[in-house]
PAFI-916681 format. One record per residue (C-alpha): residue number from 1; residue in three letters; chain; x, y, z. Coordinates in Angstrom, 2 decimals. Each point is the difference from the previous one (the first is absolute). Layout:
<rs>
R  lumdren  kolfi  vexlum     east    north       up
R      NUM    ALA       A        X        Y        Z
...
</rs>
This chain:
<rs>
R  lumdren  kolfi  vexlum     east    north       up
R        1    UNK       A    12.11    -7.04   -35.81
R        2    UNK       A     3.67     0.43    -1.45
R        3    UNK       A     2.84    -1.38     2.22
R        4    UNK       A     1.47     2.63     2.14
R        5    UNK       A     3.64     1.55    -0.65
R        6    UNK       A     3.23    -0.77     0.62
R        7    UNK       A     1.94     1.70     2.08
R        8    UNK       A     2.21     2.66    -1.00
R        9    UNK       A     3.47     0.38     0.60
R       10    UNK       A    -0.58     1.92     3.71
R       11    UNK       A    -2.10    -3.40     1.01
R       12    UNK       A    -3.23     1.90    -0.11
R       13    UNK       A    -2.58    -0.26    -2.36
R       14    UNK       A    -0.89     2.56    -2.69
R       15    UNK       A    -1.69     3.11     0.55
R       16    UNK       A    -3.46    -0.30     0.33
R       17    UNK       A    -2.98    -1.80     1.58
R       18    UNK       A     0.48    -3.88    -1.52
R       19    UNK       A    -3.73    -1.96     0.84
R       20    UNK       A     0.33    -3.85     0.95
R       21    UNK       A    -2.21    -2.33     1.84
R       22    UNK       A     1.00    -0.75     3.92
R       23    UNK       A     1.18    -3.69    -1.97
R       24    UNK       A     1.95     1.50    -2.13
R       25    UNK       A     2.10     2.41     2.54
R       26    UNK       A     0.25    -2.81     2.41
R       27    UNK       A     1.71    -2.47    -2.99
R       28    UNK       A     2.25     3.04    -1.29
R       29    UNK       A     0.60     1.69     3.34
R       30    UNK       A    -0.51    -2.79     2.69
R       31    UNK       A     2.75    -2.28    -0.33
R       32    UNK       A     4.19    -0.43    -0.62
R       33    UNK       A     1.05     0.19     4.15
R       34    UNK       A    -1.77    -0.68     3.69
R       35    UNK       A    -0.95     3.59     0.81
R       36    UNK       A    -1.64     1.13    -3.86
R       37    UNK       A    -2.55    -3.38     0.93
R       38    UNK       A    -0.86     1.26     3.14
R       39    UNK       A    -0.73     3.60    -1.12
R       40    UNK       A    -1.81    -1.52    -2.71
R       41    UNK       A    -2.31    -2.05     2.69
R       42    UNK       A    -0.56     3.10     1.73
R       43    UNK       A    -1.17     2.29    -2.93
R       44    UNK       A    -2.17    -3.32    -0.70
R       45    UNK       A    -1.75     0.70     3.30
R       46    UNK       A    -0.37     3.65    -0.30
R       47    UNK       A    -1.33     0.08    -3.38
R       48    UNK       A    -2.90    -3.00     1.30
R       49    UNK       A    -0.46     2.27     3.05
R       50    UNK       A    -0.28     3.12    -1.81
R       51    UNK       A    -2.37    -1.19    -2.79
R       52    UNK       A    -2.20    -1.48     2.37
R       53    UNK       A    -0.96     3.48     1.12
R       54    UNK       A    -1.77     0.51    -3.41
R       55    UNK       A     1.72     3.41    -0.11
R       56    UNK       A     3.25     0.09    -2.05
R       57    UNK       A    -0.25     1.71    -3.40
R       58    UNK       A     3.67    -0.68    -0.50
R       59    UNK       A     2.28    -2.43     1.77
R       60    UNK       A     3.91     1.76    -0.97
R       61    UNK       A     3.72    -1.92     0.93
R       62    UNK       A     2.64     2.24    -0.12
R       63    UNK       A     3.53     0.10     1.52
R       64    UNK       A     2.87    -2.95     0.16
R       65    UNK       A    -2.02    -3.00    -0.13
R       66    UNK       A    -1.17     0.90    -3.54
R       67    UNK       A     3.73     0.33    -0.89
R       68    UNK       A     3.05    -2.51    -0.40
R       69    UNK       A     0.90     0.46     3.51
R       70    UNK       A     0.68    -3.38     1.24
R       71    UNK       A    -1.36     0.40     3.95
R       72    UNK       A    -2.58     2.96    -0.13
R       73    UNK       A    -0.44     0.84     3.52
R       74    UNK       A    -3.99     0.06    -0.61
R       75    UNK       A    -2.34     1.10    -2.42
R       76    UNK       A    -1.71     3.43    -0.08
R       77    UNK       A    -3.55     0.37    -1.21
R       78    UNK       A    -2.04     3.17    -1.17
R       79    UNK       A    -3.71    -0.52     0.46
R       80    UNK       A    -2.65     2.07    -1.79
R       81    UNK       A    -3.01    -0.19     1.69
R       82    UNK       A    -3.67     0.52    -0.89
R       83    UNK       A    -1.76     3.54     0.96
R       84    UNK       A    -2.25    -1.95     2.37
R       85    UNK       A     2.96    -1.75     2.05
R       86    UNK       A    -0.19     0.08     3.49
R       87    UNK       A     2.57    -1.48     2.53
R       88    UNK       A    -2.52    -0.41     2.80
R       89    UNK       A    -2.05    -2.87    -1.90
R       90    UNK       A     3.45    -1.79    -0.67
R       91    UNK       A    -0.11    -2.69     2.77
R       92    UNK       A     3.19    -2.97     0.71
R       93    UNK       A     3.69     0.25    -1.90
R       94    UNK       A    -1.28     2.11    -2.56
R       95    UNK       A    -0.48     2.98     1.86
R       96    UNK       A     3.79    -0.28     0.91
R       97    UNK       A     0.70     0.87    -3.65
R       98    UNK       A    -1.32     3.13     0.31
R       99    UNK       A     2.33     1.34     2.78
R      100    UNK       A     3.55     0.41    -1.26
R      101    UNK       A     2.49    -0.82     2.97
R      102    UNK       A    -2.84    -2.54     1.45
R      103    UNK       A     0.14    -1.45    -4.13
R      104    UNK       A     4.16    -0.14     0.07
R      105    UNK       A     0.55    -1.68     3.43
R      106    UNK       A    -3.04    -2.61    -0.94
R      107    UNK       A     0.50    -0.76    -3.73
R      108    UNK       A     3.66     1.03    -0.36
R      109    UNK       A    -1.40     2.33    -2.76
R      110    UNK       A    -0.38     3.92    -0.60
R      111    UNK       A    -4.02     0.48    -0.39
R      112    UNK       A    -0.82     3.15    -1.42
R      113    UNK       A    -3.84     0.67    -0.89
R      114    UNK       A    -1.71     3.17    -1.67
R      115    UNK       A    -3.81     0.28    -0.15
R      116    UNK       A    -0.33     0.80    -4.02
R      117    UNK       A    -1.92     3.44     0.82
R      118    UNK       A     3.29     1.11     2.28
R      119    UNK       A     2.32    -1.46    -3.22
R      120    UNK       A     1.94     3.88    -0.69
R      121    UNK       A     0.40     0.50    -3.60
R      122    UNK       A    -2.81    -3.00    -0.86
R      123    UNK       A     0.27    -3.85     0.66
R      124    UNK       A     2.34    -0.96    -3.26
R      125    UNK       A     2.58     3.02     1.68
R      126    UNK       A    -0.12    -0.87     3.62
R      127    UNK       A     0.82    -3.72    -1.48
R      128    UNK       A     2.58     1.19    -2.25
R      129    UNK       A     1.86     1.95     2.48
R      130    UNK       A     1.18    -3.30     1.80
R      131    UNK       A     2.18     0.08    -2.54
R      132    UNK       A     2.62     2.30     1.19
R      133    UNK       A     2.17    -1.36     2.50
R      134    UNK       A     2.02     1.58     2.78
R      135    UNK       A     2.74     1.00    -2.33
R      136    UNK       A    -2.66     1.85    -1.94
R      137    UNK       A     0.40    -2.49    -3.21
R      138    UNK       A    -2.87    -1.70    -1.53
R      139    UNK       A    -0.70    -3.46    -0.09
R      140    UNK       A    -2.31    -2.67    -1.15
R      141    UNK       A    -2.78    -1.39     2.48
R      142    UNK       A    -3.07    -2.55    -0.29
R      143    UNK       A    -3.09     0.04     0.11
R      144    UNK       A    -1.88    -3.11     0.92
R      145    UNK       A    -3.19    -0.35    -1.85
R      146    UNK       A    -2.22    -3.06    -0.43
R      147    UNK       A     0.18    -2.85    -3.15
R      148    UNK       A    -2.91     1.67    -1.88
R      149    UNK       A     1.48     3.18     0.66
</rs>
């Protein structure tokens, strides 16, 4: 798996949807002050939580933790789901990733989740649109896959 980007002069990545292991996002992304460890212990937990629902297609990072912001405030995650998802078989802390403002106050993270069926445009669009940020620019994001992947 090649070694994801450097930044570019703005402190974001470059355009486009980079693919790295939870390992290697943590070692690139999850150190350097206090607050990027402790965002980088909580997308820890919500990746283990998530993947134990046996659901996730795609597992995306997006916003300033995957940039050279020193103290991201927390880390926002898009969620792809399988067709056959459904919330009311989720049972404990996971099920708190699939309610936004529950997700933010629990995890200190933005949890946003699309069954792949409901995906507008098709699953490789709905993932590339994370992309765009409030200013309406483009920017790179991650997706976390697994070693083999």
């Amino acid at each position: 798996m090649p070694r994801l980007p450097t930044f570019r002069e703005s402190g974001d990545l470059p355009v486009g949807v980079h693919r790295a292991t939870l390992g290697r996002v943590i070692e690139r992304f999850g150190s350097g002050s206090p607050q990027r460890v402790a965002v980088a212990s909580r997308l820890v937990r919500i990746h283990e939580l998530a993947m134990q629902t046996g659901q996730v297609r795609r597992f995306v990072v997006f916003g300033s933790f995957v940039t050279a912001k020193a103290a991201p405030e927390d880390v926002d995650v898009f969620l792809v789901m399988e067709d056959g998802f459904n919330i009311g078989q989720v049972r404990g802390e996971a099920r708190l990733l699939f309610d936004h403002p529950v997700a933010q106050a629990h995890f200190g993270a933005s949890v946003f989740w699309v069954r792949r069926l409901a995906a507008f445009g098709g699953e490789a669009e709905t993932v590339a649109h994370w992309q765009i940020t409030r200013s309406g620019e483009r920017r790179g994001i991650i997706e976390i896959v697994e070693e083999d992947a």
